[in-house]
C-alpha positions in Angstrom: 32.6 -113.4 -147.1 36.1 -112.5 -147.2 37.5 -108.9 -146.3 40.4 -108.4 -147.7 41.8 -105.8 -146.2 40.8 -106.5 -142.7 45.0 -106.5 -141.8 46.2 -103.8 -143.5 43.2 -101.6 -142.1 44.1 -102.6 -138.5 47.6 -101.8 -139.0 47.0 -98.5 -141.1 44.5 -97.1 -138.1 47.2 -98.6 -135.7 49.9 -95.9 -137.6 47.6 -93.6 -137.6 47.2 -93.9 -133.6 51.0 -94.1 -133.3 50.5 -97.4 -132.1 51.9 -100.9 -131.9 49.8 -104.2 -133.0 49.2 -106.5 -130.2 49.0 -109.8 -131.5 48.3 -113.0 -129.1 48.3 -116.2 -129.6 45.9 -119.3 -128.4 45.4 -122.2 -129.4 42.2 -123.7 -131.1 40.2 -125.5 -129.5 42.3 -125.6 -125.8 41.5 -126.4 -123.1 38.1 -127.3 -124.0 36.5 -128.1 -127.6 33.8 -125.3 -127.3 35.6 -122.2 -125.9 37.5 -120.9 -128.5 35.6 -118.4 -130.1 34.6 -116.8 -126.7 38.3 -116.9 -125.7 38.8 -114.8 -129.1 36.0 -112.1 -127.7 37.9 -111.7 -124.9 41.0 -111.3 -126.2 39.5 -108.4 -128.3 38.4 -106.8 -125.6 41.6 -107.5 -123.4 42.7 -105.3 -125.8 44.1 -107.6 -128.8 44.7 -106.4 -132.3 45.0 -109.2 -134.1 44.2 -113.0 -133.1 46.3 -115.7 -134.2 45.1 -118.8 -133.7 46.8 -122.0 -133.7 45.6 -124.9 -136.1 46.9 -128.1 -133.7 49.1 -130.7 -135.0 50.8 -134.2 -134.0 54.6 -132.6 -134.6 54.3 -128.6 -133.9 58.5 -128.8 -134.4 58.8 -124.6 -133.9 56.5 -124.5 -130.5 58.1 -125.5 -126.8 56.5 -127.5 -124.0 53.5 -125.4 -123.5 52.2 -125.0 -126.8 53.0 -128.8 -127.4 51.1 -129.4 -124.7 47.7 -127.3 -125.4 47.7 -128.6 -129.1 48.0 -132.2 -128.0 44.7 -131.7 -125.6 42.8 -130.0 -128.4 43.7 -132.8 -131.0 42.5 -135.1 -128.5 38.9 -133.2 -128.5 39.5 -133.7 -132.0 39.9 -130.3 -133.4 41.0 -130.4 -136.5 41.2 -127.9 -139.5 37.4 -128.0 -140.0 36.6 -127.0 -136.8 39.2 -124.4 -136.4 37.1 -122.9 -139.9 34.1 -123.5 -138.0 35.3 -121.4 -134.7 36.3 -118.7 -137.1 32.6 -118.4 -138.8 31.2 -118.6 -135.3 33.7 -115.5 -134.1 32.5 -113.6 -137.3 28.9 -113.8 -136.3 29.8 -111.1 -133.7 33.0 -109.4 -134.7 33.4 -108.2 -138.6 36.6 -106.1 -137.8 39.9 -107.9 -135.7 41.9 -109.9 -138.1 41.9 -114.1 -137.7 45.6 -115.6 -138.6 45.8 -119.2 -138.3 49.1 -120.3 -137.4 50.1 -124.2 -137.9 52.2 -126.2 -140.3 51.7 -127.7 -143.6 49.9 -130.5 -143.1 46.9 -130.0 -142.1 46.1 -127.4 -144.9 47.3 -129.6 -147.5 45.3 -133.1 -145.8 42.4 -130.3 -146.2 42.7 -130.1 -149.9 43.4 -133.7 -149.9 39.6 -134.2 -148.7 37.6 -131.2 -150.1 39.4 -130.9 -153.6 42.3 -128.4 -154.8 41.9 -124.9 -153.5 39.5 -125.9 -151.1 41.6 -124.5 -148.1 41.9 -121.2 -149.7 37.8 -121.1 -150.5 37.1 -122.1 -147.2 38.9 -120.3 -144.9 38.4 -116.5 -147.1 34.4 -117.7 -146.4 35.1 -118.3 -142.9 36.8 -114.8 -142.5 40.1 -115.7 -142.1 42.3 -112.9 -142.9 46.7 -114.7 -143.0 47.9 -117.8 -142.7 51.3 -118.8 -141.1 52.4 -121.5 -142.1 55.9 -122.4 -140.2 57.2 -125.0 -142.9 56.3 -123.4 -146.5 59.4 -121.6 -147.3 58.6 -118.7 -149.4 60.3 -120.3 -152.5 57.6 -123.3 -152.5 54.5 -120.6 -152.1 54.3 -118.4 -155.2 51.0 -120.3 -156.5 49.5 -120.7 -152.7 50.1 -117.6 -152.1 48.1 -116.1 -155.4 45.1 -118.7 -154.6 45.0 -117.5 -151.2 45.3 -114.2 -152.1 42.0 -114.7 -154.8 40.2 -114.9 -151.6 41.5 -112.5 -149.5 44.1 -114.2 -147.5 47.5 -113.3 -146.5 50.8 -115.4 -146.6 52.4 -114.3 -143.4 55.8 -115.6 -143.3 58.4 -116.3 -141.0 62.1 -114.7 -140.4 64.9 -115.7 -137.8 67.7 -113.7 -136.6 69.7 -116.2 -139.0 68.0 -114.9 -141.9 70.0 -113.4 -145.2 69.8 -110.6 -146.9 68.5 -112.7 -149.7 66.2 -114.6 -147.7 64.4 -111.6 -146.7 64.4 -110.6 -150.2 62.3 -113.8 -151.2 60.1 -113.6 -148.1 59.4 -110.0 -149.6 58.2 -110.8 -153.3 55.7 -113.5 -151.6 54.3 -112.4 -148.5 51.2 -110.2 -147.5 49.6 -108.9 -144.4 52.8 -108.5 -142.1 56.0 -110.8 -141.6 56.6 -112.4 -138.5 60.5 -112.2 -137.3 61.3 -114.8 -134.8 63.2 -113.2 -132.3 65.3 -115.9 -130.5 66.8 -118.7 -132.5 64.7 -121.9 -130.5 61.0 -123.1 -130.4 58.3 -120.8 -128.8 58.4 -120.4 -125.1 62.6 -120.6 -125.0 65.1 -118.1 -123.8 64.8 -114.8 -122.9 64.3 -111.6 -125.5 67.4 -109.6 -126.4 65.8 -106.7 -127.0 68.6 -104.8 -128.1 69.1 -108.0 -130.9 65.5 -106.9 -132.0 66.4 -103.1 -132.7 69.8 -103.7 -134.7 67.7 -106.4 -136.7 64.5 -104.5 -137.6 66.4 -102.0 -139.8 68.0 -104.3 -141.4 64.5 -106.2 -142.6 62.8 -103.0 -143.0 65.4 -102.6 -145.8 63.8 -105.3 -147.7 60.4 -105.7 -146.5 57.7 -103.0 -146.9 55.3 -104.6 -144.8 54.8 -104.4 -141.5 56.9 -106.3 -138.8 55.4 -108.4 -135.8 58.2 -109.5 -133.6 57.4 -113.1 -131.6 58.1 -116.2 -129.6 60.1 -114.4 -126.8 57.8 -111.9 -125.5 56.5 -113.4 -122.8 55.0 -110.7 -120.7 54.1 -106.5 -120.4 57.4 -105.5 -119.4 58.8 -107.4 -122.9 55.9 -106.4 -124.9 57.4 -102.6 -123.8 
């Protein structure tokens, strides 16, 4: 079942360590159909915090070239949202403790529900053990009631933030998200343009002012030295 706290654990003994999350990314089910919960073991012992894993879909409009790319293979293994589920129970079977965020887009959760029934998505993936859920194109004004039923089965709502976010904007993410937010930190798709890292230190601040949760900073760091 579900642990709901699996996120705010990591990140609370992560504090207490005086130390950053590191959270990579991969795609489900890339490059072959079977690999993905072995890549996830590895990861974990390369030293990952927290895995996100990407749900792949026909029209990923925030990824670049090379994510594009990797989903397009995996949809054409057909991996779909019911095998991403499936790699997360399989992960489980050895690993109780790293957080599991999917990462993907609206559609497929909601063509989910479509075929198992509303709140299936929610049911599913807390009994698969996933912990958030991204979802790039749910702003946080449409989410109040996905957010609760996800919640209900111990699930965070991670949300996204730009460097073109308001004042109020981060407000709203605030009052609905869980987990950690995710503050974009280049305006472009994944995989473009090169971090500004001093961009990144004037604009934590400013979101820390509204958001209590913690910060994970993304789609620019590309390697160590960024990571640093």
């Amino acid at each position: 079942m579900s642990h709901p706290q699996r996120i705010a654990a990591t990140f609370a003994e992560l504090q207490a360590k005086g130390r950053k999350a590191l959270i990579p990314y991969v795609t489900a089910g890339f490059p072959f159909a079977d690999i993905t919960p072995a890549l996830m073991h590895g990861m974990v012992e390369a030293g990952a915090d927290v895995i996100e894993l990407g749900v792949p879909f026909s029209d990923p409009m925030a990824d670049g070239p090379v994510i594009q790319k990797a989903g397009e293979k995996a949809l054409s293994l057909g991996i779909g949202m019911p095998q991403v589920l499936e790699m997360v129970r399989s992960f489980r079977q050895r690993n109780q403790a790293t957080p599991v965020v999917l990462m993907g887009y609206a559609n497929p959760v909601e063509r989910y529900d479509q075929r198992h029934g509303k709140g299936a998505f929610a049911r599913d993936a807390g009994a698969a053990g996933v912990d958030g859920l991204l979802v790039v194109d749910y702003p946080p004004e449409e989410c109040e009631q996905f957010a609760a039923d996800l919640r209900a089965h111990g699930i965070d709502l991670i949300f996204l933030l730009a460097p073109t976010s308001t004042p109020e904007r981060m407000q709203q993410v605030a009052r609905v998200a869980s987990g950690y937010v995710y503050y974009v930190s280049l305006k472009g798709v994944t995989g473009s343009g090169t971090l500004d890292t001093a961009a990144v230190e004037a604009m934590l601040p400013r979101i820390r002012e509204h958001v209590k949760i913690p910060v994970g900073v993304g789609f620019g760091i590309r390697d160590a030295a960024t990571a640093q």
